[in-house]
ROVEXDREN-460586 format. One record per atom (N, C-alpha, C): residue in one letter; x, y, z. Coordinates in steps of 0.001 Angstrom, whole numbers, padded with zeros to 6 digits, always signed. Example, Ala and Ser with C-alpha at 12.3 -4.5 7.8 and 13.67 -1.06 7.14 Angstrom:
A+013190-005690+007800/A+012300-004500+007800/A+013200-003300+007800/S+012850-002250+007080/S+013670-001060+007140/S+012900+000030+007870/
END
This chain:
X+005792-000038-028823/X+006698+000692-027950/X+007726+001421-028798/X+007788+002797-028718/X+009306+003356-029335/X+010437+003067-029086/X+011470+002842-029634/X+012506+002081-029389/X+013432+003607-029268/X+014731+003027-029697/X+015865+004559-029177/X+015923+005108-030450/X+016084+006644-030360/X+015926+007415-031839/X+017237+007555-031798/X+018019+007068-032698/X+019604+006959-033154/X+019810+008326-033484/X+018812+009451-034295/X+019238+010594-034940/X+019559+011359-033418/X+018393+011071-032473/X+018519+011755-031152/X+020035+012533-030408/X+020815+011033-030711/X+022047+010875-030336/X+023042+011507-031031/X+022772+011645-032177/X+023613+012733-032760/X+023789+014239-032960/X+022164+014194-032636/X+021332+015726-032888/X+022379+016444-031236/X+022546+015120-030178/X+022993+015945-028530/X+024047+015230-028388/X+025343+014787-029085/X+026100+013480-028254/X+026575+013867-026996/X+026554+014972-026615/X+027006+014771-025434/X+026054+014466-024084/X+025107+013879-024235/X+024388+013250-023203/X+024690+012290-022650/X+024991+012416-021873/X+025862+010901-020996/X+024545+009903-020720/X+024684+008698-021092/X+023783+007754-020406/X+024149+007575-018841/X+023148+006942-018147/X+022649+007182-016725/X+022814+005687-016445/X+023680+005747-015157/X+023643+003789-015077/X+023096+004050-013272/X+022541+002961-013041/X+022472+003063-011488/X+021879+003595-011187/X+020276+004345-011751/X+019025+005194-010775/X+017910+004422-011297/X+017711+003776-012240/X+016076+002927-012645/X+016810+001147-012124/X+015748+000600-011746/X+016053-000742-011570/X+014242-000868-012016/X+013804-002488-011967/X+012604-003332-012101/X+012504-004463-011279/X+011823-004076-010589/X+012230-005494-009166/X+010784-006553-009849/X+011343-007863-008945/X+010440-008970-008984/X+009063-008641-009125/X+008458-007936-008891/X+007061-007689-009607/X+006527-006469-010095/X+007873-005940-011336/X+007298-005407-012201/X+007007-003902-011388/X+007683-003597-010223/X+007243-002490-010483/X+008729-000905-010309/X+008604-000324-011090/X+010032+000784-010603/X+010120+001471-009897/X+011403+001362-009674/X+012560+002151-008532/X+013183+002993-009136/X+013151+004048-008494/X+014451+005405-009077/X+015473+005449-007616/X+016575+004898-008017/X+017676+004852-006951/X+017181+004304-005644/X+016480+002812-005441/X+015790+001992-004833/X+015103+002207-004020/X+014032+003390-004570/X+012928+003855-003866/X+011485+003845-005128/X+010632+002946-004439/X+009521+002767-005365/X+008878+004059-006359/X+008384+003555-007322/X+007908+004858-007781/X+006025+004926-008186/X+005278+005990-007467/X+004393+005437-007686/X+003178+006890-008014/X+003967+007639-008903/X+003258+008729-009657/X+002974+007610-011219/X+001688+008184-011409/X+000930+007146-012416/X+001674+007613-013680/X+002142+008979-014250/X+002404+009474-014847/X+004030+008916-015007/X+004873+009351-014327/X+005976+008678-014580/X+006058+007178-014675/X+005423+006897-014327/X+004987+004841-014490/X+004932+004656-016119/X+004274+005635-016399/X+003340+005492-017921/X+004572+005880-018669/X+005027+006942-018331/X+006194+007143-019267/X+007765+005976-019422/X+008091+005604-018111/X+008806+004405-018435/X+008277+003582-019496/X+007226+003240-019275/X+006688+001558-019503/X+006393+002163-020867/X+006149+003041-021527/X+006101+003411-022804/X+007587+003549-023593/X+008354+003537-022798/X+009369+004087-023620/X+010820+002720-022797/X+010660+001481-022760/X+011059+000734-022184/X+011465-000113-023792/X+012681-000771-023595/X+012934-001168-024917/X+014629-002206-024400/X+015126-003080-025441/X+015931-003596-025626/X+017016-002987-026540/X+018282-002839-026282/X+019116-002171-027026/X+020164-003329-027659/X+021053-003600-028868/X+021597-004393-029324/X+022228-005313-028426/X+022434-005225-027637/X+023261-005535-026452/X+022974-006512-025280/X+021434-006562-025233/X+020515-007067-024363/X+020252-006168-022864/X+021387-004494-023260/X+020867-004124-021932/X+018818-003631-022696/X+018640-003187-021291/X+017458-002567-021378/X+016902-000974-020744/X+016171-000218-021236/X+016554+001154-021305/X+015426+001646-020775/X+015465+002833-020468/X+014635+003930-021182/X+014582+005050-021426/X+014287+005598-022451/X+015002+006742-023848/X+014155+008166-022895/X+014971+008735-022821/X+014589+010038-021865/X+015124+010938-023022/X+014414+011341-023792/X+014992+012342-025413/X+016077+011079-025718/X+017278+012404-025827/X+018866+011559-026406/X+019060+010921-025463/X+018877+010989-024190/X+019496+010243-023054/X+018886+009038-022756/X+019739+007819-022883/X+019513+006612-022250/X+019715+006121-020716/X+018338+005712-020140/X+018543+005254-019129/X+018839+003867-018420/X+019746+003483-018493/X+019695+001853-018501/X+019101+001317-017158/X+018597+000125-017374/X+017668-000483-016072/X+018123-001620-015601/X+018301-001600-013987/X+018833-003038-013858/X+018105-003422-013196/X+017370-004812-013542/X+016776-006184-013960/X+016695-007011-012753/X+016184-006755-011544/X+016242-007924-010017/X+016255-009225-010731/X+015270-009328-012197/X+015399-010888-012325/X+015513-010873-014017/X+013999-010339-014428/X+014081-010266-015786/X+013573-009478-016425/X+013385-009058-017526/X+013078-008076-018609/X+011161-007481-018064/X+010662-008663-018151/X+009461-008388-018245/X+009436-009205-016739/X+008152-008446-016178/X+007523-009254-015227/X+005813-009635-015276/X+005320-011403-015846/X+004072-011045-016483/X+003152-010982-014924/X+001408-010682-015356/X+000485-011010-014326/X-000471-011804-015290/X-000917-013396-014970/X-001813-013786-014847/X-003541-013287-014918/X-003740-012893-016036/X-005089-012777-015961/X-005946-014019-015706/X-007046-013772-015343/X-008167-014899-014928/X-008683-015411-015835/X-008269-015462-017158/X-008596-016548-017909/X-007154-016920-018850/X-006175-016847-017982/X-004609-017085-018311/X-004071-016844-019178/X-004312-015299-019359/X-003728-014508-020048/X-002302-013482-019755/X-001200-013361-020802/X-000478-013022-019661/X-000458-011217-020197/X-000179-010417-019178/X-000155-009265-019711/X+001330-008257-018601/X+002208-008190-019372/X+003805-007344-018734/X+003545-006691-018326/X+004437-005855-017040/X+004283-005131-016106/X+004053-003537-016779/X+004630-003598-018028/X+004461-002515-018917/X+002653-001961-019222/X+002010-003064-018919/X+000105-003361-019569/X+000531-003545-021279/X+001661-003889-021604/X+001187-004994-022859/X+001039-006804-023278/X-000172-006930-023775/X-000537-008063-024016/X+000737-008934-023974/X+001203-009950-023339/X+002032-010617-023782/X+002286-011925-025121/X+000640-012540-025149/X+000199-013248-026498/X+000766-014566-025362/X+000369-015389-026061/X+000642-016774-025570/X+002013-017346-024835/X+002039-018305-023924/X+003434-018749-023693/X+003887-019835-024669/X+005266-019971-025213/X+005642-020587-025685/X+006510-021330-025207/X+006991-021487-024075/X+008062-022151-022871/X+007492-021501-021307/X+007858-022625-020541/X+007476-022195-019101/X+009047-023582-018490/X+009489-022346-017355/X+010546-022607-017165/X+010583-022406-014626/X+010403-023478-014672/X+010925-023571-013186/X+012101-023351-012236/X+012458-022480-011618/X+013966-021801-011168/X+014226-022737-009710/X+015141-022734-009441/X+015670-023572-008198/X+015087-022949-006842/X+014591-021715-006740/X+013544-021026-006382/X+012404-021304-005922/X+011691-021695-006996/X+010349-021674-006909/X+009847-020547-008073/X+010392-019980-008599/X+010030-018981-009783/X+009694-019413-010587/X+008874-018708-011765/X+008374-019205-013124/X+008813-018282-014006/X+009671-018735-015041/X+009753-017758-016127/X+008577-018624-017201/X+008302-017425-018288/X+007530-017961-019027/X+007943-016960-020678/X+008337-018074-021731/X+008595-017073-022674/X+007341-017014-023768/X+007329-015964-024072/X+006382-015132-025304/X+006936-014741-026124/X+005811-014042-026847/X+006641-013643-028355/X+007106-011562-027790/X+006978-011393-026384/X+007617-010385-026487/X+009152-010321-025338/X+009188-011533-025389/X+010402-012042-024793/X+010286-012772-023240/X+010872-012827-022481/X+011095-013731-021084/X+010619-012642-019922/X+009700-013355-019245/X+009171-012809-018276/X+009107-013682-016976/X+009475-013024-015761/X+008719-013676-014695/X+007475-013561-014353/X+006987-014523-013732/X+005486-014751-013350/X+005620-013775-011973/X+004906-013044-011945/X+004576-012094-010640/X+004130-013589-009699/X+004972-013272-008372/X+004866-014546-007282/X+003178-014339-007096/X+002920-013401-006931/X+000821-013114-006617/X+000281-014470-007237/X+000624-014550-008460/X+000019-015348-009719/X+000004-016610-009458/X+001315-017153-008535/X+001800-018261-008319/X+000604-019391-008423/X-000315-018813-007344/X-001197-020576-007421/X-002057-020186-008145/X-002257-019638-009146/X-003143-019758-010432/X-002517-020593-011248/X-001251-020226-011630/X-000133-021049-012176/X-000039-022615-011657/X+000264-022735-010585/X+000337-024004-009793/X-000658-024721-010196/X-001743-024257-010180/X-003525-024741-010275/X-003697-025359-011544/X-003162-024619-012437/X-003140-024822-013864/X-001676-026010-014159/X-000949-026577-013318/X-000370-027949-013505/X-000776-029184-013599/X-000166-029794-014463/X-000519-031092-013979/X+000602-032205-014121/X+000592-033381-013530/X+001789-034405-013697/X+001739-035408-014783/X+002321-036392-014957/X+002491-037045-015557/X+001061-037809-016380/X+000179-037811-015275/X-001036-038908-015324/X-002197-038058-015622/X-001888-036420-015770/X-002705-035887-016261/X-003142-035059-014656/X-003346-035354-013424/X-003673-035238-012599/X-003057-033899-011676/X-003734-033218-011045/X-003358-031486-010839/X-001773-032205-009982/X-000932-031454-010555/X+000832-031597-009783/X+000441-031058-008407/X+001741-032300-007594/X+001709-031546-006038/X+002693-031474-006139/X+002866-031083-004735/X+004697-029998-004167/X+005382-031049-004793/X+005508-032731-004470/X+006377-033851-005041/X+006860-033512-005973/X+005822-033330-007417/X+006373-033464-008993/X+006862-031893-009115/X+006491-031033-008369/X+007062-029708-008223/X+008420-029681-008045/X+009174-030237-007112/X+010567-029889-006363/X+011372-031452-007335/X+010282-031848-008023/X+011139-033612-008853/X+010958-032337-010425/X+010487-031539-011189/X+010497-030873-011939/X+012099-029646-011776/X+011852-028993-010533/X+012715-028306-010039/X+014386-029027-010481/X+014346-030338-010429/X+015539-031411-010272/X+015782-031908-011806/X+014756-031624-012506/X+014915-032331-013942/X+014245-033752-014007/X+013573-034282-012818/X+013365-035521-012580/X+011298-036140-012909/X+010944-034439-013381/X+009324-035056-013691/X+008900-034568-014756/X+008114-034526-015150/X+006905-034308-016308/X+005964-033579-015859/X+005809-031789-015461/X+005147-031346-015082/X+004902-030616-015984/X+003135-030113-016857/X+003083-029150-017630/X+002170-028535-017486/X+002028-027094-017953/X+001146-026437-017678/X+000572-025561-019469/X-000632-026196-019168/X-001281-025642-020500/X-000719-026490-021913/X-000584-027985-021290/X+000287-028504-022502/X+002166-028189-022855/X+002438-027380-022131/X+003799-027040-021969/X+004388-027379-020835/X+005498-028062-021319/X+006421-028908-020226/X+007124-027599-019576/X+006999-028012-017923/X+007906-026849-017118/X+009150-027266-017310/X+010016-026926-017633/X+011352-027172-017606/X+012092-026688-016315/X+013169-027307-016277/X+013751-026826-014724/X+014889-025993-015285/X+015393-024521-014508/X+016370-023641-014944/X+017168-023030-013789/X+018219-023004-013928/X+018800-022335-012663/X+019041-020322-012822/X+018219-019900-011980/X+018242-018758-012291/X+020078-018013-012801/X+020757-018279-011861/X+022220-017736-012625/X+022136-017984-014262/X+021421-019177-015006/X+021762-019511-016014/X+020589-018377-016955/X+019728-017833-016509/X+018671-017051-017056/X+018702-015902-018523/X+019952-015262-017866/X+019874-014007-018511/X+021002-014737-019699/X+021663-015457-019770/X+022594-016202-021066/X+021830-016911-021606/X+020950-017777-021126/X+020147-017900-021753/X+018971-017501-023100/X+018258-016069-022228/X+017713-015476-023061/X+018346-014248-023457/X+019657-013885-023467/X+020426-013357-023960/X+020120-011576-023604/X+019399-011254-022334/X+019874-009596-021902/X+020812-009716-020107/X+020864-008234-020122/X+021726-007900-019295/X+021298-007432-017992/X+021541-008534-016817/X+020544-007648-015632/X+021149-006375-014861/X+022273-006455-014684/X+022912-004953-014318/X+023908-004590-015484/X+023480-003611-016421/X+024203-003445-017347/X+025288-002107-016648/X+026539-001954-017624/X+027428-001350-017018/X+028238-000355-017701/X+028335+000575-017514/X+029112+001680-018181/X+030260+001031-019352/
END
């Protein structure tokens, strides 16, 4: 992914960055001033040019001009492939999970090596399916909402779900869901 061209910014400084017309809702897909967007072409061009800035906001580089994006939940939103693979709302590979994290919700974050993503809710009982409890045995709603609490041993793929309270999310993994002028 191209990240922000610093010379850009000097070559035009007077380009004002743009706060308040791109958002990324819960499954990964964009809004321009909270109306879906669904020309294939402008899709392609976000998701190509989508990036993290020092700061933890998150962007996207329109030439010199930055567009900042605010975040319904998190950075990435993954989908579940059918042989549990995860791949970002962007269509890049995400590579393996390295943490899987349960929200007071019912949400799944799951981190990778291209940072924190939610599980698209679609995915959910593939995810679910792929639990198990303590005894090895597929998790039900019980060790679900006792995980949710801090109170079970639920893992998926060998990785313990951890329980997280979404407010605590974005300090956590350190970006910004409505970043601000």
């Amino acid at each position: 992914m191209p990240g922000p061209d610093p010379s850009a910014a000097q070559r035009w400084p007077t380009i004002p960055a743009c706060y308040g017309w791109l958002s990324l809702d819960r499954r990964g897909c964009w809004k321009l001033k909270g109306e879906g967007i669904s020309h294939a072409g402008l899709i392609a061009f976000f998701n190509s040019r989508y990036a993290a800035d020092e700061s933890g906001n998150w962007i996207v580089r329109n030439g010199p001009q930055a567009v900042f994006v605010a975040l319904d939940y998190t950075p990435f939103v993954w989908r579940l492939d059918l042989d549990d693979r995860l791949t970002a709302h962007t269509g890049a590979a995400a590579g393996l999970a390295s943490a899987a994290y349960l929200d007071e919700e019912g949400s799944v974050l799951l981190q990778t090596a291209l940072g924190v993503g939610l599980l698209d809710d679609r995915d959910l009982p593939a995810f679910l399916a792929g639990c198990r409890n303590a005894t090895g045995q597929p998790a039900d709603e019980d060790a679900l909402l006792d995980t949710m609490n801090g109170d079970s041993a639920v893992v998926w793929h060998g990785l313990p779900v951890q329980p997280i309270r979404r407010s605590d999310a974005a300090d956590l993994f350190g970006y910004c869901p409505k970043p601000k002028p």
